[in-house]
Structures are given as structure tokens and as C-alpha cells.
VMD Tcl script that draws the C-alpha trace (Angstrom):
set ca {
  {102.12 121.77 119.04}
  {99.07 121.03 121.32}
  {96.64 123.77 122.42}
  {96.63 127.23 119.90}
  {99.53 128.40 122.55}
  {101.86 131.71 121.53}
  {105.11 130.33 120.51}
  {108.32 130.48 122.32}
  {110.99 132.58 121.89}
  {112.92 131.45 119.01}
  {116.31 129.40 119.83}
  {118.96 129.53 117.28}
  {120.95 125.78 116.20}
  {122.71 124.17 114.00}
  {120.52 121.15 112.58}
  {122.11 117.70 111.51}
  {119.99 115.62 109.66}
  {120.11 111.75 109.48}
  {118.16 110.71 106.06}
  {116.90 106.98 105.91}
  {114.60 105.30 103.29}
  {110.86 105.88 103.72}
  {108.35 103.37 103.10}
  {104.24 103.40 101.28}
  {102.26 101.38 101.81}
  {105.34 98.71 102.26}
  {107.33 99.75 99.43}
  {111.17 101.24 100.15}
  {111.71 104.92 98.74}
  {114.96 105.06 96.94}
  {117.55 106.27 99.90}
  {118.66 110.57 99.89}
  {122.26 110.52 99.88}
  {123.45 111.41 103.47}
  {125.62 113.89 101.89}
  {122.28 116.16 100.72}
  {121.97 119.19 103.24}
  {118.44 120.51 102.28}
  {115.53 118.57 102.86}
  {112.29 119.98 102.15}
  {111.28 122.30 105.27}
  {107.76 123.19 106.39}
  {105.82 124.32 109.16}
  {102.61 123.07 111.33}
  {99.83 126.39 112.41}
  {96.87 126.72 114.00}
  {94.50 128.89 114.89}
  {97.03 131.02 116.66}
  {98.36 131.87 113.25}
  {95.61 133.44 112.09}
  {95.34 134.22 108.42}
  {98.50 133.56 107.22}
  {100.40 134.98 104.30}
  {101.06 131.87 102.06}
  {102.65 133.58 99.35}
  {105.40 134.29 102.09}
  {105.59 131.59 103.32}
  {106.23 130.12 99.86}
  {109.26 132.62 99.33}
  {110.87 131.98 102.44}
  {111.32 128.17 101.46}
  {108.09 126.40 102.73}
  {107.27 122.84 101.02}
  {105.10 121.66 103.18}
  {102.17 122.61 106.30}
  {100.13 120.57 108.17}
  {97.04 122.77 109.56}
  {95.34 121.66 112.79}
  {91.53 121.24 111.82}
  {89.90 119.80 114.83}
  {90.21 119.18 118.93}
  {88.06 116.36 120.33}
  {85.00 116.51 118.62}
  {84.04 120.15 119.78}
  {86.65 122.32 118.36}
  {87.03 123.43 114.50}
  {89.96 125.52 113.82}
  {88.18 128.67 112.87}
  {90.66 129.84 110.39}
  {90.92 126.14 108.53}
  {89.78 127.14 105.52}
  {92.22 130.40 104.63}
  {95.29 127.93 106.30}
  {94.36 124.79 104.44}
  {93.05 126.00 100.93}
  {95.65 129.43 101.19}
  {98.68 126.74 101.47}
  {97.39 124.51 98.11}
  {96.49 128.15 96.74}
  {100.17 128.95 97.17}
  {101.53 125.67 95.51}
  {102.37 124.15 99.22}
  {101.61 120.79 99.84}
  {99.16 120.53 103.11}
  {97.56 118.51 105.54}
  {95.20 118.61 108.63}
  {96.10 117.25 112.09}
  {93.51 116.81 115.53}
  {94.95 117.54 118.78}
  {93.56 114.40 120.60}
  {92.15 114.13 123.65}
  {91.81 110.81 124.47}
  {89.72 111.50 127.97}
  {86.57 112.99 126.25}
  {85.44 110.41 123.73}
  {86.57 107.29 121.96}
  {88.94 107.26 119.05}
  {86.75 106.15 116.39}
  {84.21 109.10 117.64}
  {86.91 111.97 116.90}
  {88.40 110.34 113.83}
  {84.98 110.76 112.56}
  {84.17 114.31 113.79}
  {87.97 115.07 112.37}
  {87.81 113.52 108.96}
  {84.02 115.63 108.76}
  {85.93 118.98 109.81}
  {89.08 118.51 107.57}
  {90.94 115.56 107.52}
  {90.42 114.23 104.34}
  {92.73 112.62 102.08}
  {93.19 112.63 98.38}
  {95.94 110.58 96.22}
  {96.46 114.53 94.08}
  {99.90 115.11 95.27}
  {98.82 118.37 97.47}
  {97.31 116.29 99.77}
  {99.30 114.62 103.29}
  {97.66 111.73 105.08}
  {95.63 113.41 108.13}
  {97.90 113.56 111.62}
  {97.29 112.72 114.73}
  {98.66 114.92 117.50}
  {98.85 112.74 120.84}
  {101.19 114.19 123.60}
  {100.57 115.14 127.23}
  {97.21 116.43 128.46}
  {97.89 120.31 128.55}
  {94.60 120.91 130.41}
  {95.56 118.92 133.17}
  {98.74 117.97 134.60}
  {98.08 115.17 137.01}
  {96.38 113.40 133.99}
  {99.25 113.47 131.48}
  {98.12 110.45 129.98}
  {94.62 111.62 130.28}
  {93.70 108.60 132.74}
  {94.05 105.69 130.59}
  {96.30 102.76 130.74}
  {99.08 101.73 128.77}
  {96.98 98.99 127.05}
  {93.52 101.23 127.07}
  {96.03 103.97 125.23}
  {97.06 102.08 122.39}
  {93.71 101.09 121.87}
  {92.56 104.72 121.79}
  {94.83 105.10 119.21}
  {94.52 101.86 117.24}
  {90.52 102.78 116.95}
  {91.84 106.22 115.59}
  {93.60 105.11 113.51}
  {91.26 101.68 111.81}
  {88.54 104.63 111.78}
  {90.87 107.23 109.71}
  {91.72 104.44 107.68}
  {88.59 103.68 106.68}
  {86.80 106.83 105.69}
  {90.24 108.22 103.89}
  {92.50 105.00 102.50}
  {95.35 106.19 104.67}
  {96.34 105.96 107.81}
  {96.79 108.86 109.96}
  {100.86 110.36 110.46}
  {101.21 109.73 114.39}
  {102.62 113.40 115.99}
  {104.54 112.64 119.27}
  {107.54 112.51 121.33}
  {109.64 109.96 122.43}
  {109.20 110.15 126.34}
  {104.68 110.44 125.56}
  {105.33 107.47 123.53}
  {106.74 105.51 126.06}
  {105.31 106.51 129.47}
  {101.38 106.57 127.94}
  {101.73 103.12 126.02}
  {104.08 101.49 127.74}
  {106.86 101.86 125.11}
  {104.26 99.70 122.26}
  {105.40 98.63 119.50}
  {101.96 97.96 118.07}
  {101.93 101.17 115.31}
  {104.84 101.89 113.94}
  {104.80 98.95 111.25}
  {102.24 101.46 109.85}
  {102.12 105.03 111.05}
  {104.59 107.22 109.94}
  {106.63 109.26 112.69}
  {106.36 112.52 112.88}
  {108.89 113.16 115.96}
  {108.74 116.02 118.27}
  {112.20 117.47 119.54}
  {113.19 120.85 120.08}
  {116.45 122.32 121.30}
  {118.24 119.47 120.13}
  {120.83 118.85 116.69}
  {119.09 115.55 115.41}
  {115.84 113.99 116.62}
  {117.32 111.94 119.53}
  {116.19 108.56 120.35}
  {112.61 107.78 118.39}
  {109.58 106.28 119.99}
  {109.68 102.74 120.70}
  {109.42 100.21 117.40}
  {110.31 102.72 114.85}
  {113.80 103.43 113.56}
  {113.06 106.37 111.24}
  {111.15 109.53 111.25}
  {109.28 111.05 108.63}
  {108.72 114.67 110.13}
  {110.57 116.16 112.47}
  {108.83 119.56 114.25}
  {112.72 120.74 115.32}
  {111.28 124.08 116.86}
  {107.89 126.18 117.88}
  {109.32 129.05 116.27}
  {111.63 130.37 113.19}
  {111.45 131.72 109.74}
  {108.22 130.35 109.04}
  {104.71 131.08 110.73}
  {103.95 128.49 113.53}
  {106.14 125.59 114.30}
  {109.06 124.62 112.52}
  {109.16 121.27 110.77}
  {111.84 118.73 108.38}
  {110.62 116.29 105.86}
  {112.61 113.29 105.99}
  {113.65 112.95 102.07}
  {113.69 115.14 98.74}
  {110.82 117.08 97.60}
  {109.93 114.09 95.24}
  {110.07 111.78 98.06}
  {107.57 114.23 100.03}
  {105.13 114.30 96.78}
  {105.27 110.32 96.78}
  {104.75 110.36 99.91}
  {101.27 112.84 99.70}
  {100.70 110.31 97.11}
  {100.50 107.40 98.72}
  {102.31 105.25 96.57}
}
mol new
graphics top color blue
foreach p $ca { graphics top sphere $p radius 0.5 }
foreach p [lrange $ca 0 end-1] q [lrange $ca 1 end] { graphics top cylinder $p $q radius 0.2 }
display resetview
């Protein structure tokens, strides 16, 4: 996801999907049979995208989008408004992510600037808990984990997070992969109790091996290309699991 980069060419693949339980706020979702073969699909853009055509996307099967809003705390998607308000226009269910960059400014400081420019939450239904998008530094490579330590990482996000948390109700979905997880924090364990996992993994038939202390994933961004506009994305349940899940409860 990162920067507002062109997509890739598009890879075609067969996808399996493993369906487990999801919890709110504690509370076990009733389990999707493993033999259902259509979980709700959806799609992450940005600014790249440009206006989109919602009432497409609808047609060609889209559930869900999450719309980036915000980068550090000097970067406003400039075409937030047609994504965000064009997807609940459309009968989508949407939220916001920020593309974090831990190296600029604390995490409470862009969890503020974020929820101001987008990422607000509301227990309607339409509405997914704000994202976080935390993965390698793409503006500089001998940085990839933007110069902080393991420890110093986790508590980038942790003050993201308690800051999200309290000026929405919710706490932000955590948008990663598996090898950031665990070369940037050390493999922690410290979030996933209560951050749901939206996984990373492209070229691949499932979502692989998770990030360290969770053992389910709630999105799964399976390719930066396809039918719909921007990347390509799973929901890890039924399409009443997904409104629960906007929900809250």
C-alpha cells in the first residue's frame, strides 16, 4: 500500500481462504463454515486512484474500501472526500487508513492530525475502525525501520494507537506484513490482544505465517492490482460479520 505508487502488473491466482472466528471488543463472532468460498471482497485506494467510480465498483462485487486519508501529519489525501463519502454514497462500507511514518513525529501527534483529516469512527454500520499502515520506510532504504528500536517501535505504535483510541472509541486496524512485524518490533507480542490484523501478502494462495502473537487475520490485501480500483483486499468472515465488525460490537 504505502506511498500513492502506480500499481503492479496484475498476477493471476487461485486464492484459498482459511476462515477463523473474529473477536469485538472480546466477544467471539459465531465461526463461517470453512466450506463458504466467498467472503466479502474489497479494495484499499489512494490518491493514485483518483476519483473513482463507486457505482462500479459496487457492481463488480466490492463490500468494503478503506481510503488512505493522511501521511505524517503533512499530507491529506486530496481526493478523500469523493473516495470516502463516494464509497458510503454507493452503499460500500469504508474506512480511512495513515501511512505512518514513524521518523517525523510521535504517534500520538499523527493519530491526532489523522483522526482531524479523516479517521473518524462511528458505531452506523458504514463506518470501519481507522487503520494504521506501518511497513518499511519507502523514502529511505537504509532506514527501513525508520531508525527506531524494537522497543522505541512498539511504543510508536502503542501511543498511536491509546491516542486513536481515545478521540474515536476504537482502536485503530494495524496494516502490515509479517517480516515488518518482526524485524521493526522485535517479533512483539504487545498488540495483537487488541488490534485487528490486517495482513499484507501478495503472490501467495493463503496469507502465510501472521505477525507474531496473532493467530488470525481480519483483512487480507492479497494483491496491488485486480478487478477492483487500487489494491485488492479479503474480509475475514460473512458480510454480517464485516457489518458487526464496522459496528463494533
Amino acid at each position: 500500500m504505502a506511498r500513492d505508487r502506480k500499481p503492479f502488473r496484475r498476477r493471476t491466482r487461485v486464492i484459498a481462504v482459511c476462515v477463523t472466528a473474529l473477536t469485538v471488543g472480546g466477544t467471539a463472532l459465531a465461526d463461517l463454515p470453512a466450506s463458504a468460498a466467498s467472503p466479502p471482497k474489497g479494495h484499499d485506494v489512494s490518491s493514485h486512484q483518483k476519483n473513482v467510480n463507486w457505482s462500479k465498483a459496487k457492481a463488480k462485487g466490492a463490500k468494503f474500501v478503506y481510503v488512505k486519508a493522511t501521511e505524517s501529519t503533512n499530507y491529506r489525501n486530496p481526493y478523500f472526500g469523493q473516495q470516502y463519502n463516494g464509497a458510503r454514497s454507493a452503499g460500500i462500507i469504508r474506512g480511512a487508513y495513515h501511512f505512518a511514518l514513524p521518523n517525523k513525529t510521535s504517534g500520538t501527534t499523527q493519530a491526532a492530525y489523522f483522526v482531524r483529516n479523516g479517521g473518524r469512527w462511528s458505531a452506523d454500520g458504514w463506518t470501519l475502525p481507522p487503520a494504521l499502515d506501518i511497513e518499511y520506510n519507502p523514502y529511505d532504504s537504509k532506514h527501513k525501520c525508520y531508525g527506531l528500536s524494537k522497543s522505541g517501535m512498539v511504543n510508536w505504535i502503542k501511543s498511536f494507537s491509546n491516542e486513536v483510541k481515545r478521540l474515536t472509541g476504537r482502536r485503530p486496524v494495524i496494516y502490515t506484513t509479517a517480516h515488518w512485524w518482526n524485524t521493526c518490533t522485535g517479533s512483539s507480542r504487545a498488540l495483537a490482544s487488541n488490534h485487528a490484523l490486517w495482513i499484507a501478502r501478495h503472490n501467495s494462495a493463503d496469507a502465510g505465517s501472521l505477525p507474531a502473537g496473532w493467530s488470525f487475520w481480519t483483512f487480507w490485501q492479497y494483491d496491488n492490482s485486480g478487478g477492483l480500483p487500487g489494491d485488492q483486499n479479503l474480509f475475514n468472515g460473512s458480510q454480517a460479520q464485516l457489518k458487526k465488525f464496522a459496528r463494533g460490537y
